[in-house]
Backbone as a chain_set.jsonl record, in Angstrom:
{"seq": "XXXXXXXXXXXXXXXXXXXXXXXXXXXXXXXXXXXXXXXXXXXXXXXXXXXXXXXXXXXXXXXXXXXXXXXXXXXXXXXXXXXXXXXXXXXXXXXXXXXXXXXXXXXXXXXXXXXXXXXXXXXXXXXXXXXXXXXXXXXXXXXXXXXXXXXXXXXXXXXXXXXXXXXX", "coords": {"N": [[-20.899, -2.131, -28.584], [-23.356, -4.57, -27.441], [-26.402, -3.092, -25.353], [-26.134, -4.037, -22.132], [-27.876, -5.036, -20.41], [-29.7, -7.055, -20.923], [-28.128, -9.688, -20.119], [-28.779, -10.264, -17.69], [-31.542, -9.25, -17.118], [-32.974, -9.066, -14.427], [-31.445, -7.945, -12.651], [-31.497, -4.704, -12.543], [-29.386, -2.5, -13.375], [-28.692, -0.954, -15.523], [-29.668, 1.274, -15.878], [-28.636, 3.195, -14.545], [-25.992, 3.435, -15.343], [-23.627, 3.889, -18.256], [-22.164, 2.69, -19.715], [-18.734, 0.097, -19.088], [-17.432, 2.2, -18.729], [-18.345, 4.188, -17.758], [-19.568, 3.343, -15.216], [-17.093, 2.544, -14.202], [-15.933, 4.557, -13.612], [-17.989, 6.341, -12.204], [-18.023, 4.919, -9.916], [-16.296, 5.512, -8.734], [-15.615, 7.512, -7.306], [-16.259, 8.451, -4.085], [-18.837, 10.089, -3.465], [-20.851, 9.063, -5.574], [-20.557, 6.931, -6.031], [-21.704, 6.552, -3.595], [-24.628, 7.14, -4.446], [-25.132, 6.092, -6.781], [-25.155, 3.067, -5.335], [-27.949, 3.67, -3.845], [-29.569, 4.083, -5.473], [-29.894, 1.488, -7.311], [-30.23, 0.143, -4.351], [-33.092, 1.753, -4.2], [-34.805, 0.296, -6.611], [-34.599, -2.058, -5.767], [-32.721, -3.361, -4.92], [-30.46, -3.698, -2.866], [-28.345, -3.929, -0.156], [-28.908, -7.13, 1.195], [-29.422, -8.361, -1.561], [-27.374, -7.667, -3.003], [-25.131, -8.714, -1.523], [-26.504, -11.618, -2.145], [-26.225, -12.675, -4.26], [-23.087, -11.993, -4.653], [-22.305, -14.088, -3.794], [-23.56, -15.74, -5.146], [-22.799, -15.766, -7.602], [-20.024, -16.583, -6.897], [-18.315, -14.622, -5.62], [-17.642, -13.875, -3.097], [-15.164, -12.132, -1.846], [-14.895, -10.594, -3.124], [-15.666, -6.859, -4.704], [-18.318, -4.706, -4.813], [-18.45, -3.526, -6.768], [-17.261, -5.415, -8.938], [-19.159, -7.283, -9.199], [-21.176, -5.612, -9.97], [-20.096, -4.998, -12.663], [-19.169, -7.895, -13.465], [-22.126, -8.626, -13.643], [-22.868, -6.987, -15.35], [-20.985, -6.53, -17.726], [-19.711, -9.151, -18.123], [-17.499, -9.249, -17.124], [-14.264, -10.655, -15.633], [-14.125, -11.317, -12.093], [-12.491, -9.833, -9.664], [-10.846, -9.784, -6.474], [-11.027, -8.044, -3.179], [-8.621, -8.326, -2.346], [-6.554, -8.518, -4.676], [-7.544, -6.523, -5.625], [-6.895, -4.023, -4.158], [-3.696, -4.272, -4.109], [-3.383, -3.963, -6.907], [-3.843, -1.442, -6.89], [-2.012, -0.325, -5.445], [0.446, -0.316, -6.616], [-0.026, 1.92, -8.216], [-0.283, 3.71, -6.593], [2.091, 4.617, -4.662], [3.493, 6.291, -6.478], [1.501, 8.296, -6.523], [1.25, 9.986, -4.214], [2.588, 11.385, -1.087], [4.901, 9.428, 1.483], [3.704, 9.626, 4.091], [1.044, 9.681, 3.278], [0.909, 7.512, 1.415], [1.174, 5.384, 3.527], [-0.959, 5.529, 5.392], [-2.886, 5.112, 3.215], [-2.64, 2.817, 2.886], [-3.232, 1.564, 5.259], [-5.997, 2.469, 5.109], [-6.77, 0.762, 2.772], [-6.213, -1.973, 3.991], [-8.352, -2.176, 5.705], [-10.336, -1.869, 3.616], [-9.891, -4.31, 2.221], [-10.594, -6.33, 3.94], [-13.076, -5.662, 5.289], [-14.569, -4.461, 3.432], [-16.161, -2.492, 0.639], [-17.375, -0.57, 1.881], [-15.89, 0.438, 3.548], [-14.602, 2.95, 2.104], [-16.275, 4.712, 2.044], [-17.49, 8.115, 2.818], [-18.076, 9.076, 5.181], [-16.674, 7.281, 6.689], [-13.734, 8.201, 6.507], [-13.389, 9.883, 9.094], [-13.69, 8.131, 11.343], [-12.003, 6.455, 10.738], [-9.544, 7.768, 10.782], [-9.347, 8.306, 13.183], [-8.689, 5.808, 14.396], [-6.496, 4.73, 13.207], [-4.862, 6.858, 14.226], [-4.659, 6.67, 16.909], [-6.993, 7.967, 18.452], [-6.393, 10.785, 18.139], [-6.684, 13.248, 15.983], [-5.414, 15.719, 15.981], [-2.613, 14.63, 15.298], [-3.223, 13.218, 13.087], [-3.663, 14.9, 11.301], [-0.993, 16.47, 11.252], [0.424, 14.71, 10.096], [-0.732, 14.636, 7.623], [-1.718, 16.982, 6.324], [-3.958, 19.119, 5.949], [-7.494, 19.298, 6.752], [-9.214, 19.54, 4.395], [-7.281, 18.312, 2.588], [-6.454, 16.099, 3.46], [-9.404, 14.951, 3.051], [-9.004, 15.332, 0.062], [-7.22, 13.616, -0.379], [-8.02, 11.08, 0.67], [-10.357, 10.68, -1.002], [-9.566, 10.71, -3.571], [-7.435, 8.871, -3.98], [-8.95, 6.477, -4.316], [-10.117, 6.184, -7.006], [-7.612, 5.173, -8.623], [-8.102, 2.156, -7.446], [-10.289, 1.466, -9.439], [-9.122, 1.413, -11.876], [-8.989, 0.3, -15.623], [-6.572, -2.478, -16.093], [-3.182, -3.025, -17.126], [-2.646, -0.121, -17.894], [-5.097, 0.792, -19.379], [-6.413, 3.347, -17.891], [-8.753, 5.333, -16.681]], "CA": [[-21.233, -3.157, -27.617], [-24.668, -4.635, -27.138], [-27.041, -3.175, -24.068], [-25.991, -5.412, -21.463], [-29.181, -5.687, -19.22], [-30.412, -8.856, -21.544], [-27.418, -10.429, -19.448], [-29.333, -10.779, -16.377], [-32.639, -8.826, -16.871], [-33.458, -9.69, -13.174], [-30.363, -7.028, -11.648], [-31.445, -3.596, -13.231], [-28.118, -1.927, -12.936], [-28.438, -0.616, -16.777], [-30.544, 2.989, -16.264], [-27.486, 3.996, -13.576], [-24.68, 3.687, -15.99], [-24.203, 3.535, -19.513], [-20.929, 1.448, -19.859], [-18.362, -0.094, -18.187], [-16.238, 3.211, -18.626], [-19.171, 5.012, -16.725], [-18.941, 2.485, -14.484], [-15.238, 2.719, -13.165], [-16.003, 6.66, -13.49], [-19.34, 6.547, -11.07], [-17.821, 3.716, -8.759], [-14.096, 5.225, -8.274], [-15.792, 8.476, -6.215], [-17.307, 8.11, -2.812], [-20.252, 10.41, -3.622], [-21.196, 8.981, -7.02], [-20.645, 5.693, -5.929], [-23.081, 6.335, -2.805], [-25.889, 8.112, -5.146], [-25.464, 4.462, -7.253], [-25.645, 2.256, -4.335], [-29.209, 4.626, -3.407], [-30.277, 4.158, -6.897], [-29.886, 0.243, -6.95], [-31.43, 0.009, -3.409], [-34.503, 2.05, -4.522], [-35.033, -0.522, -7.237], [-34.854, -3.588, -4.789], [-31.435, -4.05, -5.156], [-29.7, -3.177, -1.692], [-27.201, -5.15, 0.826], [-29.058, -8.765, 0.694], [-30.038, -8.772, -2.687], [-25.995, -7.904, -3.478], [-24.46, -10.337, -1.098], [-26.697, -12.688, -2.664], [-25.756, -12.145, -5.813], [-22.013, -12.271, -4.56], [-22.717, -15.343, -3.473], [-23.675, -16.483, -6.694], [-21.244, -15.685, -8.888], [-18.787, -17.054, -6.015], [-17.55, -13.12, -5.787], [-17.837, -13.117, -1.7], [-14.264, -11.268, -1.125], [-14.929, -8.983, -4.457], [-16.234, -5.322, -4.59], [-19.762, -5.018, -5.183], [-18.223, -2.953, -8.349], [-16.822, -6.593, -9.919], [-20.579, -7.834, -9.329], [-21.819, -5.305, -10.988], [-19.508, -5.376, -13.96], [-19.434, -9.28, -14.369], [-23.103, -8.962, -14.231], [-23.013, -6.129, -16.792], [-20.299, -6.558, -19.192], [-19.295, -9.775, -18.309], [-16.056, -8.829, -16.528], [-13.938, -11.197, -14.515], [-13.751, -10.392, -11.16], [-10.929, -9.867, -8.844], [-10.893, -10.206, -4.805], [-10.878, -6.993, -2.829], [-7.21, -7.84, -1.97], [-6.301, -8.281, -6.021], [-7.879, -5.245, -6.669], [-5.884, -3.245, -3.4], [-2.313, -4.985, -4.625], [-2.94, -3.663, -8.156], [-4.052, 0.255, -6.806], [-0.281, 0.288, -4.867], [1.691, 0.356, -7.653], [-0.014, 3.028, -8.573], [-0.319, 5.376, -5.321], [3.142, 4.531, -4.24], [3.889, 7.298, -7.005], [1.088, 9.824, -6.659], [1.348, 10.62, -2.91], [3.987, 11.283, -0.452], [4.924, 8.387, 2.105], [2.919, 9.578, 5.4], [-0.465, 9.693, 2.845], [0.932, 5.912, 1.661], [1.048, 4.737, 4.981], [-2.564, 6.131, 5.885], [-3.977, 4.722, 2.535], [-2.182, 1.281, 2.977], [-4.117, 1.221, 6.273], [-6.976, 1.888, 4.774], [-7.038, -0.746, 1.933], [-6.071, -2.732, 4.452], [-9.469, -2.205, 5.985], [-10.673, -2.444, 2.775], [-9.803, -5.637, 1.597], [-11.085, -7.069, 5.201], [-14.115, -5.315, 5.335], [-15.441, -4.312, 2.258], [-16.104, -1.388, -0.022], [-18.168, 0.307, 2.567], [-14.724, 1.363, 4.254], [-14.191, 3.715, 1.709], [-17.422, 5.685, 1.938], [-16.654, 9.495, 2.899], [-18.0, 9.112, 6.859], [-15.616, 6.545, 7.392], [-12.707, 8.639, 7.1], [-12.76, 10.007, 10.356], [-13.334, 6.414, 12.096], [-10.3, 5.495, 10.227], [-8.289, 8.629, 11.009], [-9.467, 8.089, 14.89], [-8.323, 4.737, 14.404], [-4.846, 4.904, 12.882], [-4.021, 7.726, 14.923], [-5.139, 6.732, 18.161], [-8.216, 9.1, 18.794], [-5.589, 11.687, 18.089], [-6.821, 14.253, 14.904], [-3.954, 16.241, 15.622], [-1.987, 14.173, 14.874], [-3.647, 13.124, 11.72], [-3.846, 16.563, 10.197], [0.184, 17.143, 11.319], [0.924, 13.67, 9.157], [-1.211, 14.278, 6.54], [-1.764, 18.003, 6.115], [-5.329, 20.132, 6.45], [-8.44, 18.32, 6.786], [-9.412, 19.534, 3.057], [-6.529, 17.893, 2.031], [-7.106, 14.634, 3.837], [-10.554, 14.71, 2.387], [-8.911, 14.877, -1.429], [-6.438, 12.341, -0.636], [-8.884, 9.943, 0.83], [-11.552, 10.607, -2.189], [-8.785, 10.818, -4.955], [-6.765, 7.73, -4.423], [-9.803, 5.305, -4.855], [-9.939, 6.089, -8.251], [-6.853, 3.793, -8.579], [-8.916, 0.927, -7.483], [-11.214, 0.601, -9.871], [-8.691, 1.657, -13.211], [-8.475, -0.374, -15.933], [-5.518, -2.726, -15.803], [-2.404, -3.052, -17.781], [-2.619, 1.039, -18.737], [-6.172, 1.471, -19.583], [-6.591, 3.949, -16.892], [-9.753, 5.739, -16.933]], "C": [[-22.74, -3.159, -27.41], [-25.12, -3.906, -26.202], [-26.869, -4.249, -23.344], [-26.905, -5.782, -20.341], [-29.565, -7.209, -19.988], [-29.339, -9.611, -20.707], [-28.249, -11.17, -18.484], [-30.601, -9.429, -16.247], [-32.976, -8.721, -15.378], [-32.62, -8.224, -11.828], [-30.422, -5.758, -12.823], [-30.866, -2.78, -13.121], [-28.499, -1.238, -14.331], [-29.032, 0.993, -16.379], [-29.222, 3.754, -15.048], [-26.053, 4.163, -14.371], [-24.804, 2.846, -17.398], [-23.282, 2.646, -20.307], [-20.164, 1.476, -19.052], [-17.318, 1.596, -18.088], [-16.859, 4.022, -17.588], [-19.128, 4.882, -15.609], [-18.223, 3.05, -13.268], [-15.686, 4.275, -13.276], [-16.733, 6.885, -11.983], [-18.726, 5.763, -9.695], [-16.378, 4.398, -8.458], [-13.934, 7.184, -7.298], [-16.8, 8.24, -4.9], [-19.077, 8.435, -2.898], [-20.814, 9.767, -4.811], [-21.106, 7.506, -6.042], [-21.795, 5.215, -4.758], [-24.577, 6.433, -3.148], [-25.943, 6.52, -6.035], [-26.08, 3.624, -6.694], [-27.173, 2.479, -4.045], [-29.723, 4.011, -4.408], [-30.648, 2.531, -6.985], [-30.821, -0.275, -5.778], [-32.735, 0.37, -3.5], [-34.947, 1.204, -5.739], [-34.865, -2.125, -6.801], [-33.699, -3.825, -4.917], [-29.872, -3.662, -4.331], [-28.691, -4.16, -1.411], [-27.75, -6.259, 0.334], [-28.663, -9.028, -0.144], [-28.067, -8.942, -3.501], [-25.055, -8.592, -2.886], [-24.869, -11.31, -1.959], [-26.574, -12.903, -3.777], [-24.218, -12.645, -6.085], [-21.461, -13.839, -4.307], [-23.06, -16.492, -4.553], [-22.865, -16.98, -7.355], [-19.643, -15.923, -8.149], [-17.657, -15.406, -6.16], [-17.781, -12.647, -4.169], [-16.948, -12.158, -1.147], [-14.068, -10.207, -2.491], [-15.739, -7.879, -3.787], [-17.235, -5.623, -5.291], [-19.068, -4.865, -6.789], [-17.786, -4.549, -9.413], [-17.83, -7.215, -10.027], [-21.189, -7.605, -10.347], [-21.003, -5.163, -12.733], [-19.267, -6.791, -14.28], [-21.296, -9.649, -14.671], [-23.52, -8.253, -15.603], [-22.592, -6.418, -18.22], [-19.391, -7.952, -18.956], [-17.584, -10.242, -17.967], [-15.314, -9.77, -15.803], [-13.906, -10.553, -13.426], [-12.819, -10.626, -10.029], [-11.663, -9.795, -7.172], [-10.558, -8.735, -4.385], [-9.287, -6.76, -2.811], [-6.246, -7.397, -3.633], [-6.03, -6.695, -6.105], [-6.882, -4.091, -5.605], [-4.439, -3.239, -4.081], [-2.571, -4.614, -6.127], [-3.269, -1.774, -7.699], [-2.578, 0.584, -5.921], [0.176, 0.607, -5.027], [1.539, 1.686, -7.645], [-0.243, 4.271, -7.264], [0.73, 5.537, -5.054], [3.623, 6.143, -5.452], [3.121, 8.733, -7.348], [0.565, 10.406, -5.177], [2.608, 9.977, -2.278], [4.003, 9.754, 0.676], [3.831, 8.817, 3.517], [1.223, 9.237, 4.242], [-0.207, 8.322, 2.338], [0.552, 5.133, 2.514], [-0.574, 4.578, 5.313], [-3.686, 5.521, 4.767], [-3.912, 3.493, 2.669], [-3.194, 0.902, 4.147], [-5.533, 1.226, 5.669], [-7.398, 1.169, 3.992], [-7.286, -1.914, 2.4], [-7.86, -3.289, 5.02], [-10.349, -2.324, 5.139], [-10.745, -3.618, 2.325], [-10.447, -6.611, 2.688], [-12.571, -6.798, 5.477], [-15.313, -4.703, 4.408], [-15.236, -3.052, 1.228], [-16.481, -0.685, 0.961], [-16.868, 1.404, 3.613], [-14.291, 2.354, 3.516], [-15.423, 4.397, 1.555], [-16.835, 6.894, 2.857], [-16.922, 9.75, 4.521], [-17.135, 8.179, 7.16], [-14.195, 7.102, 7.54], [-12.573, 9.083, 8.393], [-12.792, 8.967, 11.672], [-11.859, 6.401, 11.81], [-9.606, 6.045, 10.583], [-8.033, 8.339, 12.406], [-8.351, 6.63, 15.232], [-6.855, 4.518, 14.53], [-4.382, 5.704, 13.746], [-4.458, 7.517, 16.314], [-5.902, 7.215, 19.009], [-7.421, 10.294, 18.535], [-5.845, 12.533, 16.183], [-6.171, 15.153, 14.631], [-3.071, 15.643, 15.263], [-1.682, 13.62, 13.228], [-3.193, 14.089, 10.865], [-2.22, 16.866, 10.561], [0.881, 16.139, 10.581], [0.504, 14.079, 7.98], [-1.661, 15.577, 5.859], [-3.259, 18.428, 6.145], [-6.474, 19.3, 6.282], [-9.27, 18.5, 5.296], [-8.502, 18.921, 2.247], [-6.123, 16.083, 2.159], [-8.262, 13.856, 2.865], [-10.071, 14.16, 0.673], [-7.984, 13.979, -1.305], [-7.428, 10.643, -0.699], [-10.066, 9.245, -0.853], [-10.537, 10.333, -3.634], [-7.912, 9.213, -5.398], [-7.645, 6.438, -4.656], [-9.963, 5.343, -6.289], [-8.651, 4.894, -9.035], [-6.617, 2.2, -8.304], [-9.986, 0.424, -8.656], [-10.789, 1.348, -11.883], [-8.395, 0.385, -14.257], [-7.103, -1.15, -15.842], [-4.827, -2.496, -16.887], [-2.13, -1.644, -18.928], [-3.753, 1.202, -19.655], [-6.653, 2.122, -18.847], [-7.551, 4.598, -18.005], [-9.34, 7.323, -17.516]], "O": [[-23.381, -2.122, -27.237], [-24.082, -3.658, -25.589], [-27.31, -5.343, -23.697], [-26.7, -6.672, -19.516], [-29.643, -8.289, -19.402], [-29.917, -10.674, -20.482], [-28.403, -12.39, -18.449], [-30.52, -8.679, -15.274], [-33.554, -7.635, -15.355], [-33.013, -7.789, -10.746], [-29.657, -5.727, -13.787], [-31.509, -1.823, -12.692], [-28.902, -0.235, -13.742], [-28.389, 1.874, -16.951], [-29.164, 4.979, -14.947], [-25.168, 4.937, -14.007], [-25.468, 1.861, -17.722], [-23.579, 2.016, -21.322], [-20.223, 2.341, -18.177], [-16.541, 1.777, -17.151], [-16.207, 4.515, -16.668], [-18.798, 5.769, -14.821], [-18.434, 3.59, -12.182], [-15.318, 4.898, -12.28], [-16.256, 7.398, -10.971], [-19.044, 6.111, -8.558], [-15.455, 3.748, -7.968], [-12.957, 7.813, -6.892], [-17.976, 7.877, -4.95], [-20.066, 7.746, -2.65], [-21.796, 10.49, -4.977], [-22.053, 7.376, -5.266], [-22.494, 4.201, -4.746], [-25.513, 6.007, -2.471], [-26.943, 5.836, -5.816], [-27.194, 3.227, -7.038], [-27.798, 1.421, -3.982], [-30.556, 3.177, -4.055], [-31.819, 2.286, -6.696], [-31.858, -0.912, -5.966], [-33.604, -0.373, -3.043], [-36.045, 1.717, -5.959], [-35.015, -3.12, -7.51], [-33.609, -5.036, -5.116], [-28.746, -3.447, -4.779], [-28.261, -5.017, -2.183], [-27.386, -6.636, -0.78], [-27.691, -9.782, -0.184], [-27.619, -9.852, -4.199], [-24.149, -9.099, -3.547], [-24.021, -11.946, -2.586], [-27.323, -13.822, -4.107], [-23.864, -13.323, -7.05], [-20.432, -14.435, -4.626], [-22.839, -17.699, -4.643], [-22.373, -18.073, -7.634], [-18.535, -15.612, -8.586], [-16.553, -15.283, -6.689], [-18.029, -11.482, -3.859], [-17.33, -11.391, -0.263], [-13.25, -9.306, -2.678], [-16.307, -7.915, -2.695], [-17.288, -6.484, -6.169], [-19.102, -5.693, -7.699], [-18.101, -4.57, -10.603], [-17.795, -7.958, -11.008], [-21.633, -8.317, -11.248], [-21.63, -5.279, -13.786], [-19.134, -6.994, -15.487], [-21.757, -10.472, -15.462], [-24.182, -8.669, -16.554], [-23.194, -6.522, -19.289], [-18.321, -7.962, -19.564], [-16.833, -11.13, -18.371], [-15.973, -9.813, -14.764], [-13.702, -9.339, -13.45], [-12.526, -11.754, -9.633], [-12.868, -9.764, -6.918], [-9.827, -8.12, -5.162], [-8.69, -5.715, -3.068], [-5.533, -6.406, -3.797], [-5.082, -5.969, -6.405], [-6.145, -3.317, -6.216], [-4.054, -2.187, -4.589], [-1.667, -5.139, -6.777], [-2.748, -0.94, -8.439], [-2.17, 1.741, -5.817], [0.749, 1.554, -4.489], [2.369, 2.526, -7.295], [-0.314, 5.498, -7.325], [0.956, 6.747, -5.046], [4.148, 7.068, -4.833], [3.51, 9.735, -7.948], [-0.396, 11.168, -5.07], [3.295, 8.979, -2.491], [3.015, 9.026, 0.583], [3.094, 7.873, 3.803], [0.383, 8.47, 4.715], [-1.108, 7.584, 2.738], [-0.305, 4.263, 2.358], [-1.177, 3.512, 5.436], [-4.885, 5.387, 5.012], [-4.961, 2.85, 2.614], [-3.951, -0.052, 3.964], [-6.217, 0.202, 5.677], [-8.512, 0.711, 4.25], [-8.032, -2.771, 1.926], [-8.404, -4.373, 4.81], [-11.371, -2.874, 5.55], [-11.864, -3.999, 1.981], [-10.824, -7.709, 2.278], [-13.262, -7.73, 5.89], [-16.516, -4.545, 4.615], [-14.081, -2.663, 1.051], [-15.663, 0.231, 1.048], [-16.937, 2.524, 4.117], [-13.403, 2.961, 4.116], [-15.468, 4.733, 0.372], [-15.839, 6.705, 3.555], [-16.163, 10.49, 5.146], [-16.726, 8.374, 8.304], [-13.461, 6.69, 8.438], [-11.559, 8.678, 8.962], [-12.106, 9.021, 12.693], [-10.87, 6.348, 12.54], [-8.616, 5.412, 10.949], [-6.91, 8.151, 12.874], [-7.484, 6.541, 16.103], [-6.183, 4.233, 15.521], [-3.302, 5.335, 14.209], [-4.618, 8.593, 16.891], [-5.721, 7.051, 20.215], [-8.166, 11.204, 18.897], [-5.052, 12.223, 15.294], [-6.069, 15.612, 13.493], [-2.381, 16.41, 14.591], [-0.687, 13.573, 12.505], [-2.454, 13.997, 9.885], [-1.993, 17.907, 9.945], [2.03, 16.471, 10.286], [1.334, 13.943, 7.081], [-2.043, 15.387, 4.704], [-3.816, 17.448, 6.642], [-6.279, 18.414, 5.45], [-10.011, 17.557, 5.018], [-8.818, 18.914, 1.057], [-5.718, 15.236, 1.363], [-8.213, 12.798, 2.236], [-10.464, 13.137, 0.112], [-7.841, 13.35, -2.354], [-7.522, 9.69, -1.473], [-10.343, 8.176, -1.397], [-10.975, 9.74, -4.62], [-7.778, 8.642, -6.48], [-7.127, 5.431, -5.139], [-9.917, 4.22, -6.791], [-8.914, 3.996, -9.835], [-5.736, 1.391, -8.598], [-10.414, -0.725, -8.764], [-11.588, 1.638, -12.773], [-7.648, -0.508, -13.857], [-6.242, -0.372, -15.431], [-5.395, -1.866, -17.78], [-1.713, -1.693, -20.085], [-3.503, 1.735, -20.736], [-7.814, 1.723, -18.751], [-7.516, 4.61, -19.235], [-10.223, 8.09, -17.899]]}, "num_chains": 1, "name": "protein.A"}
């Protein structure tokens, strides 16, 4: 596959990842995907500049990540809710039902509010949230707060897998 900066010279996404496989790799962990975002912003290419962008390419209820892969490789891109409603299938079978429940909520908040709901300080908003300011409660649904942490961080990876069994 060509270098795909000649696409759009203008959005220097290319020195942060080296294909789309890198991509869905870098974008489908909280920290990696925040150390991107950083990287992008220190090259002029923060919030505005990626609304406006979204805005462009008529991608206002997409994930930045479908931005940056239709600006990269030319990718269609899907709607936050799309892309939630195709990561279901797949969680529904790699966690139990209370950690379903808890991720369904947060997609939910996802698909309404953006990617930024899955950054790694928002879990305990969200836990406060769902559980009613109640963290005991959380941690007696969902088991030890290290275990929260890898649920929260692990099942985004299922957002941003190839479809139709090209999982990363």
């Amino acid at each position: 596959m060509a270098h795909p900066c000649p696409r759009n010279s203008s959005w220097k996404c290319c020195p942060f990842f080296k294909n789309e496989a890198e991509l869905r790799v870098l974008w489908s962990a909280p920290d990696t995907r925040a150390k991107l975002l950083q990287g992008l912003g220190e090259k002029g290419f923060g919030a505005a500049q990626s609304a406006e962008m979204q805005s462009i390419i008529k991608a206002e209820k997409s994930d930045l990540f479908d931005v940056l892969a239709y600006i990269a490789y030319a990718l269609p891109t899907l709607t936050r809710e799309e892309r939630a409603a195709r990561a279901k299938a797949r969680i529904s079978s790699a966690f139990n039902s209370k950690q379903q429940t808890f991720l369904d909520f947060v997609l939910a908040h996802y698909v309404s509010q953006g990617v930024h709901e899955l950054d790694q300080e928002k879990l305990t908003p969200l836990l406060r949230l769902k559980y009613n300011d109640s963290l005991a409660d959380a941690v007696a649904d969902l088991g030890r707060p290290e275990e929260i942490g890898t649920v929260f961080s692990s099942f985004q990876k299922y957002l941003y897998q190839q479809p139709s069994g090209n999982a990363l």
